[in-house]
LUMMAR-73414 format. One record per residue (C-alpha): chain; z, y, x. Coordinates in steps of 0.001 Angstrom, whole numbers, plus 500000, padded with zeros to 6 digits. Each point is the difference from the previous one (the first is absolute). Layout:
LUMMAR-73414
atom rokol = A; up = Z; north = Y; east = X
...
end
This chain:
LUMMAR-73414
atom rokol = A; up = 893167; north = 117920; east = 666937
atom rokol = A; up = 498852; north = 496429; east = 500253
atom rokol = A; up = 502474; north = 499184; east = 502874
atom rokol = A; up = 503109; north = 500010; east = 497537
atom rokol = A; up = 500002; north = 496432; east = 500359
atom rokol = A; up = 499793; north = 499882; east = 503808
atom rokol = A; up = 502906; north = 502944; east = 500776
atom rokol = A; up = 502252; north = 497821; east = 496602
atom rokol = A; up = 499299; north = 496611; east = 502179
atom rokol = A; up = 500561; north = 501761; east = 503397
atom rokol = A; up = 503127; north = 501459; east = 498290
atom rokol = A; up = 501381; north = 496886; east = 499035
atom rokol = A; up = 499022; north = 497863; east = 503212
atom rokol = A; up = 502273; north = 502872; east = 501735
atom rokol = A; up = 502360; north = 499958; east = 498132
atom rokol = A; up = 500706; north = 496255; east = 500065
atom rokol = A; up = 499430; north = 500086; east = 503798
atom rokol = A; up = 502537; north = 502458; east = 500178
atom rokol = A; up = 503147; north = 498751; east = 497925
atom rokol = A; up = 499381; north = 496513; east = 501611
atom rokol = A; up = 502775; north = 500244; east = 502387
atom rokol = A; up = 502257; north = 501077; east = 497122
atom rokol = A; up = 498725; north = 496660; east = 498236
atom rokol = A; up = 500428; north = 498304; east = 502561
atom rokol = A; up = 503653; north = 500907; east = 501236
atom rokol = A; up = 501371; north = 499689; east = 496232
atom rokol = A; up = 499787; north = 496402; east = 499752
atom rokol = A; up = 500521; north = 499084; east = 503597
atom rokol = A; up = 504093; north = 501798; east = 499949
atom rokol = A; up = 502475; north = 497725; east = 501925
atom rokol = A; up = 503479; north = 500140; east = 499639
atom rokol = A; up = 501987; north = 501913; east = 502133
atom rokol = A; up = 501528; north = 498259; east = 502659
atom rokol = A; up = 503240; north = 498782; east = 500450
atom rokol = A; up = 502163; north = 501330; east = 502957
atom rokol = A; up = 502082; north = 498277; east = 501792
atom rokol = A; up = 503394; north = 501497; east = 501198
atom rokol = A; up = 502186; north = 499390; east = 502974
atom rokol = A; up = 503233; north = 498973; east = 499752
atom rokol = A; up = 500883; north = 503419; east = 501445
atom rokol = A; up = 497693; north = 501932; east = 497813
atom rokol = A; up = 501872; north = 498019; east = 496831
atom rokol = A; up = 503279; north = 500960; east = 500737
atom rokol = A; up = 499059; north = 503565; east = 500836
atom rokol = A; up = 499570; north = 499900; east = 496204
atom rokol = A; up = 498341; north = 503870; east = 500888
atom rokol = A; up = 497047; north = 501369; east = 502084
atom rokol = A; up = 499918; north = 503757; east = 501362
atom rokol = A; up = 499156; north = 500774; east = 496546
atom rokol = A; up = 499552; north = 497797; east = 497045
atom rokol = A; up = 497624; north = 497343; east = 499431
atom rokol = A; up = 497813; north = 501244; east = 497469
atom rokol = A; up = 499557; north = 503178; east = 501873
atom rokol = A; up = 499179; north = 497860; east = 503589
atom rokol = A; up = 497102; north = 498308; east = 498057
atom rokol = A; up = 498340; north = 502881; east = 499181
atom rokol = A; up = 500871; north = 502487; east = 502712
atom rokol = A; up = 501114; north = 497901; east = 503496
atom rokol = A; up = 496660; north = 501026; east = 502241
atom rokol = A; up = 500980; north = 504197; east = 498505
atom rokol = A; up = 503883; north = 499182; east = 501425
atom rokol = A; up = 498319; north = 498293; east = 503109
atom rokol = A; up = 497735; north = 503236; east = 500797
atom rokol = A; up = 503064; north = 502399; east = 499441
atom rokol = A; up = 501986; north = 497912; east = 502026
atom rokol = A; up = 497314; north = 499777; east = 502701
atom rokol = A; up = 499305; north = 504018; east = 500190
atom rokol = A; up = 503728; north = 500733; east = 500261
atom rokol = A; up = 500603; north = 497705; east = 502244
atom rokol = A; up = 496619; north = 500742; east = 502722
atom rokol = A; up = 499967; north = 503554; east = 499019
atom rokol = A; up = 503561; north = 501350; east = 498995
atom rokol = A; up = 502338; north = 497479; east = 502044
atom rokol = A; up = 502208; north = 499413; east = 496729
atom rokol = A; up = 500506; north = 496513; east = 500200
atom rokol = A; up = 502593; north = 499435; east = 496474
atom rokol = A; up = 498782; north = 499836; east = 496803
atom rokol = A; up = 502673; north = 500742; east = 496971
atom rokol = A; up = 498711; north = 498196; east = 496846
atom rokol = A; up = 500429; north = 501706; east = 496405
atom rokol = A; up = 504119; north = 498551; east = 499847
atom rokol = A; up = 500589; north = 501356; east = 503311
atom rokol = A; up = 499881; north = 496620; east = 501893
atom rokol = A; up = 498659; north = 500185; east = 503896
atom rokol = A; up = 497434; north = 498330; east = 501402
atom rokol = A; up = 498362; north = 499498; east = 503089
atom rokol = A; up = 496039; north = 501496; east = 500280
atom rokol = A; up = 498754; north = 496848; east = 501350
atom rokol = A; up = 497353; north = 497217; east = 498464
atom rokol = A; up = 501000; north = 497411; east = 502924
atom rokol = A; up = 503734; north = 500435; east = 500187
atom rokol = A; up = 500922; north = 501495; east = 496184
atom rokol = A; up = 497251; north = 498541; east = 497407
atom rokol = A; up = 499225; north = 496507; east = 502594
atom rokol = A; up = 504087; north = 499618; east = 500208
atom rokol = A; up = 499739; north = 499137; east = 496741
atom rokol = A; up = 496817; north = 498985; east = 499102
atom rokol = A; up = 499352; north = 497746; east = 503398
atom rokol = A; up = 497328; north = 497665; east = 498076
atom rokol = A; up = 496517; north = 502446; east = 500472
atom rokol = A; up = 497845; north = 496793; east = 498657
atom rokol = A; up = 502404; north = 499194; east = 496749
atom rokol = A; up = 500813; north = 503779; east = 499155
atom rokol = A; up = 497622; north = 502761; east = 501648
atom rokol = A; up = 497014; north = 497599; east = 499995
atom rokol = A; up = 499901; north = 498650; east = 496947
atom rokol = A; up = 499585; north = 503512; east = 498056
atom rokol = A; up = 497653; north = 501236; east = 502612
atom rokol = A; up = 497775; north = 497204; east = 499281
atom rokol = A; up = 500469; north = 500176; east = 496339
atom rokol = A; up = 499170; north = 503206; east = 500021
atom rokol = A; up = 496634; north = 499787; east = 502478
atom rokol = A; up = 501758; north = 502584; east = 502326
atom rokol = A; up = 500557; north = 499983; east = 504175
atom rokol = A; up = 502225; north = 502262; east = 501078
atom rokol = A; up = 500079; north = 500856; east = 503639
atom rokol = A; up = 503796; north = 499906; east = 500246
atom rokol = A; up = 499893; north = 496993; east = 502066
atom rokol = A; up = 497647; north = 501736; east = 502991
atom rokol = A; up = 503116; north = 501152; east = 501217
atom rokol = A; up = 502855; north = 498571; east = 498565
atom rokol = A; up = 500781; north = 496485; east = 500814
atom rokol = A; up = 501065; north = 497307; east = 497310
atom rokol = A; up = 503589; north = 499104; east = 500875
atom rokol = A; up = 501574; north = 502405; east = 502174
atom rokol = A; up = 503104; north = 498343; east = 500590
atom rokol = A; up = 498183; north = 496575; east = 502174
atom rokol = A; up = 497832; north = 502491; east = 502149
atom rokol = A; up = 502566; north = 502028; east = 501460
end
């Protein structure tokens, strides 16, 4: 039992190689960014649902919205007050929010994420018709 020493040291160095990342990450926290709004988006004064619940849970809405759409052909969404909206990220959620690199880009960069939404849908619908 001589190697206590070694497995107490090898224990440690582990264990500090390990939780660096969680080190690391604690003292390097940004704030979260601030998003800009359209004027449209502003007087909207609502989303499809509200805006604490689209921070956390817009991609889940976006992948519901994308399987009922491709695979069901239901193409309106009725929000939790009964409102109607249109299953579309270029013509319902760009409508409003029409500024990707202010709105969309800013929290995706923030947040160290790519999502592949933009392989197929184009930025603003409206000019590329």
């Amino acid at each position: 039992m001589n190697d206590k020493s070694k497995i107490i040291a090898g224990l440690v160095i582990f264990f500090i190689i390990f939780a660096f990342p969680i080190w690391y990450n604690m003292f390097q926290s940004k704030p979260a960014p601030e998003l800009t709004l359209t004027d449209k988006a502003k007087a909207a004064k609502e989303c499809v649902r509200s805006k604490e619940y689209m921070k956390k849970n817009h991609m889940q809405i976006l992948d519901v919205w994308r399987d009922k759409v491709v695979r069901q052909n239901l193409r309106v969404y009725v929000n939790t007050e009964g409102k109607e909206f249109k299953m579309s990220l270029s013509n319902t959620c760009l409508d409003c929010h029409s500024n990707k690199a202010e709105f969309c880009d800013k929290c995706h960069d923030y947040a160290s994420v790519k999502p592949y939404c933009w392989d197929c849908h184009i930025d603003n619908p409206k000019e590329k018709k």
